[in-house]
C-alpha positions as CSV (number, residue, x, y, z in Angstrom):
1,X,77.7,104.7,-4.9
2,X,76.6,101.6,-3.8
3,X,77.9,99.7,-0.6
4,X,77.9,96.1,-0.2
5,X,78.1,95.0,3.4
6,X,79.7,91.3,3.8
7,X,78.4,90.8,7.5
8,X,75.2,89.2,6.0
9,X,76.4,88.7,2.4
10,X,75.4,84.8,3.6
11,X,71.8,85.8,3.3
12,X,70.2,87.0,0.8
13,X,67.2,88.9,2.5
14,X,68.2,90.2,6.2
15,X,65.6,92.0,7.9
16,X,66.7,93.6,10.9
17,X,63.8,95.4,14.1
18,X,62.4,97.2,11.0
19,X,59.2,99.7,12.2
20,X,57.3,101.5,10.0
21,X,54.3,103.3,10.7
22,X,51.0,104.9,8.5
23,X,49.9,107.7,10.5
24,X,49.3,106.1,13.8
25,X,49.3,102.7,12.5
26,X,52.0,100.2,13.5
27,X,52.4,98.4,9.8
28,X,55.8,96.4,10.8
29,X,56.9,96.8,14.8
30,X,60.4,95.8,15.0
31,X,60.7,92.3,12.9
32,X,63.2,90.3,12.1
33,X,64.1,87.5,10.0
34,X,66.7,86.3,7.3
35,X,66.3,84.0,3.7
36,X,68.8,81.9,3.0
37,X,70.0,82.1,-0.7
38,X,68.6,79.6,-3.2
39,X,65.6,78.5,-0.7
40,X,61.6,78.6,-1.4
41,X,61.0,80.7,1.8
42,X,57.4,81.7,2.7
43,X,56.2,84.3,4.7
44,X,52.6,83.8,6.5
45,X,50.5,86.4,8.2
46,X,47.1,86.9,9.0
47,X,45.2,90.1,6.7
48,X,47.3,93.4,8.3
49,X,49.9,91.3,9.4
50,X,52.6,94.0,7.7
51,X,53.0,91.2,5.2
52,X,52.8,93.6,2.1
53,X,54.7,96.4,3.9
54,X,57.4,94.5,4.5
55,X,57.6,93.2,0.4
56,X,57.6,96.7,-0.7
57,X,60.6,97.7,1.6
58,X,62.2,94.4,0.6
59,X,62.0,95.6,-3.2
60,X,62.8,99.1,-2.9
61,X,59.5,100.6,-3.1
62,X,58.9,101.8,0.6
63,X,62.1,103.2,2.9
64,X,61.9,101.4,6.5
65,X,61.2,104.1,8.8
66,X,63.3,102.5,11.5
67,X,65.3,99.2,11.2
68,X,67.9,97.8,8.4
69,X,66.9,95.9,5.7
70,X,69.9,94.5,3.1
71,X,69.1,92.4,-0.1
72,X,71.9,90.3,-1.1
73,X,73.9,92.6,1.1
74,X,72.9,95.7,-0.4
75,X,70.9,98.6,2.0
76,X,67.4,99.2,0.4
77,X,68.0,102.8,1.5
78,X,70.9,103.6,-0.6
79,X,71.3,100.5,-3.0
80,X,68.1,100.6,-5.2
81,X,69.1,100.1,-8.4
82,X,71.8,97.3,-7.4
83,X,69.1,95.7,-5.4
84,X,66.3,95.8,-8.6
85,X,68.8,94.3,-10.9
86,X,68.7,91.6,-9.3
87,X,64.5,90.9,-8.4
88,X,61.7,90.7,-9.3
89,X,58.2,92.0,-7.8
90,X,55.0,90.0,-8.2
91,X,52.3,92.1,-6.2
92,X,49.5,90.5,-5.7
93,X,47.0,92.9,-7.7
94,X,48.8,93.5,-11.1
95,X,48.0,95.6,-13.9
96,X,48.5,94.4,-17.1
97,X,48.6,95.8,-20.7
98,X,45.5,93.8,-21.8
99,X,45.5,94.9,-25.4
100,X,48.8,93.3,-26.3
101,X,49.4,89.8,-27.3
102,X,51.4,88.3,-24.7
103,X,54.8,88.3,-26.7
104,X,54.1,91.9,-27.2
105,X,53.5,92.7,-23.6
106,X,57.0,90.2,-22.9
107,X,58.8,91.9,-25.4
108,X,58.0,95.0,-24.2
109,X,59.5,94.8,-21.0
110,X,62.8,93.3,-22.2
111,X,63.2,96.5,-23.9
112,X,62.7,98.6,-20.9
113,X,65.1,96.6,-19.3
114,X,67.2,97.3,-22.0
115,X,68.0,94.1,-24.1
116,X,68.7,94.0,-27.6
117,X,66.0,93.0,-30.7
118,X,68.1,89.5,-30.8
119,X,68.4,89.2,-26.8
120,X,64.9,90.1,-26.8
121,X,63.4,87.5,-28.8
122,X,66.0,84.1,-26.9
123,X,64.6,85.8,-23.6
124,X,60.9,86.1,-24.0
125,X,61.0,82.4,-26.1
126,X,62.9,81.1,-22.8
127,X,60.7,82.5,-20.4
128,X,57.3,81.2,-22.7
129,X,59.0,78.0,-22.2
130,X,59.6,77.8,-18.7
131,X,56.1,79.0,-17.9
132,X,54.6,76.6,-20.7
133,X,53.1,79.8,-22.7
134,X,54.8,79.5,-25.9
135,X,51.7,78.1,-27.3
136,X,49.5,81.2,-26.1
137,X,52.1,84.0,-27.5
138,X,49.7,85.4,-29.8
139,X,47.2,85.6,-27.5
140,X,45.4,89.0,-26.7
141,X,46.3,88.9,-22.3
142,X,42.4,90.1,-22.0
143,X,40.8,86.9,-23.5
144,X,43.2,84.5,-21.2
145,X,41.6,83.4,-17.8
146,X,43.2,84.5,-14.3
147,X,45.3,81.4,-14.4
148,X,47.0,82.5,-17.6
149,X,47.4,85.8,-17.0
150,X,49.2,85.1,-13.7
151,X,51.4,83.0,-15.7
152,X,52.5,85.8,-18.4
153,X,52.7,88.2,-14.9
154,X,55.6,85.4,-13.6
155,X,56.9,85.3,-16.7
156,X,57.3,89.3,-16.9
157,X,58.9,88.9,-13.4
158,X,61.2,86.4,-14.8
159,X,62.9,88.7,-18.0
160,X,65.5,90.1,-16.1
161,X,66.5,86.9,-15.2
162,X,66.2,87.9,-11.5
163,X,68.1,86.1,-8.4
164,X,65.3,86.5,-6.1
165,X,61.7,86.4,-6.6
166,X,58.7,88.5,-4.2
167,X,55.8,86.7,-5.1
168,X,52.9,88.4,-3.1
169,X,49.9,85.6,-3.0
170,X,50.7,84.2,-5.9
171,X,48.0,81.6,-6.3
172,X,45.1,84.0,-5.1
173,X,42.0,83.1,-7.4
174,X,43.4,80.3,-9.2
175,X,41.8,77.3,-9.4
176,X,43.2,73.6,-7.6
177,X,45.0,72.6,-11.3
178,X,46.8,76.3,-12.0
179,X,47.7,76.2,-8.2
180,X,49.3,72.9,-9.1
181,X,51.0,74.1,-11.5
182,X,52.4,76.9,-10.3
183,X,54.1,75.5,-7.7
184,X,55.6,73.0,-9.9
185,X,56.7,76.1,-12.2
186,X,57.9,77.6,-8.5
187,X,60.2,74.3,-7.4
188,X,61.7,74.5,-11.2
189,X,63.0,77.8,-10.8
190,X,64.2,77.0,-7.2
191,X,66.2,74.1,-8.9
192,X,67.4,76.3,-11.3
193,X,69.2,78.7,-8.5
194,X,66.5,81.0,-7.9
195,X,65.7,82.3,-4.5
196,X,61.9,82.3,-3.9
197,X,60.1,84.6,-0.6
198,X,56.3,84.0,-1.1
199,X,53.7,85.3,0.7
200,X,50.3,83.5,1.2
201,X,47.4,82.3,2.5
202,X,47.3,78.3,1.1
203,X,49.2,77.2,4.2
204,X,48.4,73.7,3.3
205,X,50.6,74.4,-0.5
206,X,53.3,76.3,1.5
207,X,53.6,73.4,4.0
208,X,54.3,71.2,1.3
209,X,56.4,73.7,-1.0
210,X,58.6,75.4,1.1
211,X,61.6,75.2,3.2
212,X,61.5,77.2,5.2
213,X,58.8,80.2,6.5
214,X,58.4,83.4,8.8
215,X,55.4,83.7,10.5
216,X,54.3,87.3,11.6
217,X,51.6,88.7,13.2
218,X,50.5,92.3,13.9
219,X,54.0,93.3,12.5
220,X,55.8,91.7,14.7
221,X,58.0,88.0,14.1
222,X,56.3,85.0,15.6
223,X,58.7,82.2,14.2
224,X,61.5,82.2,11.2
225,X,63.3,79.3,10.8
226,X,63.4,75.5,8.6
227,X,59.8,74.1,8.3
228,X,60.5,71.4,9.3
229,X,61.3,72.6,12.7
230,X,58.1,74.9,13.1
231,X,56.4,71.2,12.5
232,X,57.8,69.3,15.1
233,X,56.1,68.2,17.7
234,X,56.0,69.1,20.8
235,X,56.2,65.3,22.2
236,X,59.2,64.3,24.5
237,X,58.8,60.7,23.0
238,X,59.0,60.0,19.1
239,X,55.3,60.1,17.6
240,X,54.7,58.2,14.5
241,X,51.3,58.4,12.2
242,X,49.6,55.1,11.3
243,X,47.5,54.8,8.3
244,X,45.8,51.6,7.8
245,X,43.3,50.1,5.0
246,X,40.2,49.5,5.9
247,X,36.5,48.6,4.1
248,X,34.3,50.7,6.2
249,X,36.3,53.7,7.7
250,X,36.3,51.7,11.0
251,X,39.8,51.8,12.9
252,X,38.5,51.3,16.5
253,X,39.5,47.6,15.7
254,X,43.3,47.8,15.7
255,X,43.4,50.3,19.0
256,X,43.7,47.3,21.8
257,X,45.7,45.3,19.7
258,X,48.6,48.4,18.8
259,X,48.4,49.4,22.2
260,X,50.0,45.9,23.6
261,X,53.0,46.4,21.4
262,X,56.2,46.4,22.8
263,X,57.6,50.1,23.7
264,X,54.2,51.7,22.7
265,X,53.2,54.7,25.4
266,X,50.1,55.7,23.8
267,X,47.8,55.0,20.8
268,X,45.6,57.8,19.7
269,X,43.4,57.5,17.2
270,X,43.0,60.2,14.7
271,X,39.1,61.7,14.5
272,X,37.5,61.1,11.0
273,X,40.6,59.1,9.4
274,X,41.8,55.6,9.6
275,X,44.8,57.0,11.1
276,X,46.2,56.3,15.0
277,X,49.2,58.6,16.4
278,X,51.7,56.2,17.8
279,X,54.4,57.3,20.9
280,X,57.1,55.1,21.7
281,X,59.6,54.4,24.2
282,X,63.0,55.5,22.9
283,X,64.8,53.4,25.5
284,X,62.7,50.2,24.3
285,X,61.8,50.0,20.5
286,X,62.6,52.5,17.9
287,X,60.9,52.5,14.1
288,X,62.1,49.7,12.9
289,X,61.2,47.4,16.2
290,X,57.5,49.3,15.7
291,X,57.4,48.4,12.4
292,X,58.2,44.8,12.7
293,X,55.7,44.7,15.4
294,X,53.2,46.3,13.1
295,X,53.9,43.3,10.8
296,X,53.8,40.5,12.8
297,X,50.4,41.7,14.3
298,X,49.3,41.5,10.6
299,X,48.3,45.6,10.8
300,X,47.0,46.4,7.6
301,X,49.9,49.2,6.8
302,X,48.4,51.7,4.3
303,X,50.9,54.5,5.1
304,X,53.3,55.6,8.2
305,X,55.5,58.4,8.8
306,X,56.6,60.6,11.2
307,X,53.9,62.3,12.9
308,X,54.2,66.8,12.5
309,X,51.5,69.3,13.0
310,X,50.1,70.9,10.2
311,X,51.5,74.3,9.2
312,X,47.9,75.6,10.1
313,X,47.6,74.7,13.5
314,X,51.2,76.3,14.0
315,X,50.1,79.0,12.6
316,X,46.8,79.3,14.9
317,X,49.4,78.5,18.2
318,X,51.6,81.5,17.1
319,X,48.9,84.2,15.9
320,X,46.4,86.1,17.9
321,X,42.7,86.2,17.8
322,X,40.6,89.3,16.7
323,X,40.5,91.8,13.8
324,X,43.9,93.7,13.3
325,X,43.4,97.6,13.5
């Protein structure tokens, strides 16, 4: 009989000093780390991280040897099935029925899930729709390219209508436009409710897509929080990013002349882009007073915003060198 517990019912993944061990192999070593419902959360790791470990306890197909791990308040120990009604798994090498058409291969797991003929036919049309492949349907699945076929695998994920989505490296082998794509298909179904945890190695995408991110490393928890907080600098004084047009790539022109500004502490240009990093003086100007500046020095503004570190130089801070064993 299932249990739900309503200590964490606020989250919908809690993971909770969870070890699990393969022989004498520390997969996962006591991590930790919550998802918030209806966020895009993703979870980074180096390769043997625990990163895959830890999705197959999350969705019921490993038991945490040690620890407590609840889905939408549900224990994966004793609540499977009322945990699986309510994902769906994306590993990140799929099999696929190859031989069917891809309405065939749709249709045929809304049966197992146990839809009716008419159900059957509104859900796999919807789910076509949303993954724009209602135009391939009649499609063999072995004549589509990797792209496509990690379309019609997202859109099998997606007939159960799930609340939560494991997506593991969901973008591995596509190409820069079906990347694109789907992670525009990804902040659709986040707008329509969904709760996305995905796990890969495009930090850059993640950066940009996601909300919110754990970052482990040799199974333990580096960092699980917003994203925007992971990014922050580390500067006691507000640092904004200067981007400037320019004809020849040139921005040692501008240095002397944005370091006399009023409340400027430092001007650093950035290496191979007409970019500086700007720190002020809280106590003397703020971004508005910079930017008026800026303006009356006639500064060539082609972009400015506040300055953050890039999710892979994070990462790099929090991870360890050397090949995991």
């Amino acid at each position: 009989m299932s249990t739900q517990s309503s200590a964490k019912s606020d989250a919908v993944i809690n993971v909770e000093n969870v070890t699990h061990l393969f022989k004498q192999h520390r997969a996962l070593d006591g991590i930790s780390f919550q998802v918030a419902p209806k966020s895009l959360h993703g979870f980074v790791g180096p390769n043997g991280a625990g990163k895959t470990t830890t999705l197959k306890i999350i969705c019921t197909l490993l038991k945490p040897q040690s620890g407590r791990i609840e889905v939408f308040g549900y224990n994966v120990r004793d609540d499977v099935k009322a945990i699986r009604r309510r994902i769906g798994y994306m590993p990140d090498h799929f099999s696929m029925y190859k031989q069917m058409t891809v309405f065939e291969y749709l249709d045929f797991f809304a049966a197992a899930y146990g839809f009716s003929l008419k159900d059957r036919d509104r859900i796999v049309a919807d789910v076509l729709a949303l993954t724009d492949m209602d135009g391939r349907k009649d499609d063999l699945i072995q004549g589509l390219s990797r792209g496509m076929q990690q379309r019609v695998s997202l859109a099998r994920v997606l007939v159960n209508d799930p609340d939560l989505l494991l997506l593991d490296e969901p973008a591995s082998g596509l190409d820069p436009r079906a990347r694109i794509e789907l992670m525009e298909i990804l902040r659709e179904l986040r707008r329509m409710g969904k709760t996305i945890f995905i796990s890969s190695h495009i930090l850059s995408e993640l950066a940009e897509l996601c909300d919110s991110v754990t970052i482990v490393d040799r199974g333990k928890t580096k960092y699980s929080g917003p994203m925007d907080a992971l990014l922050e600098t580390t500067s006691e004084n507000p640092v904004y990013r200067l981007r400037v047009e320019t004809q020849n790539g040139e921005v040692d022109g501008y240095l002397d002349t944005l370091k006399t500004l009023g409340g400027v502490l430092s001007v650093d240009p950035v290496e191979g882009r007409p970019e500086y990093r700007i720190a002020i003086d809280p106590a003397r100007t703020d971004v508005n007073g910079l930017l008026r500046n800026l303006l009356d020095k006639s500064i060539p503004i082609a972009g400015f915003s506040k300055d953050q570190r890039h999710l892979n130089e994070a990462f790099m801070d929090l991870t360890e060198r050397g090949v995991r064993t």
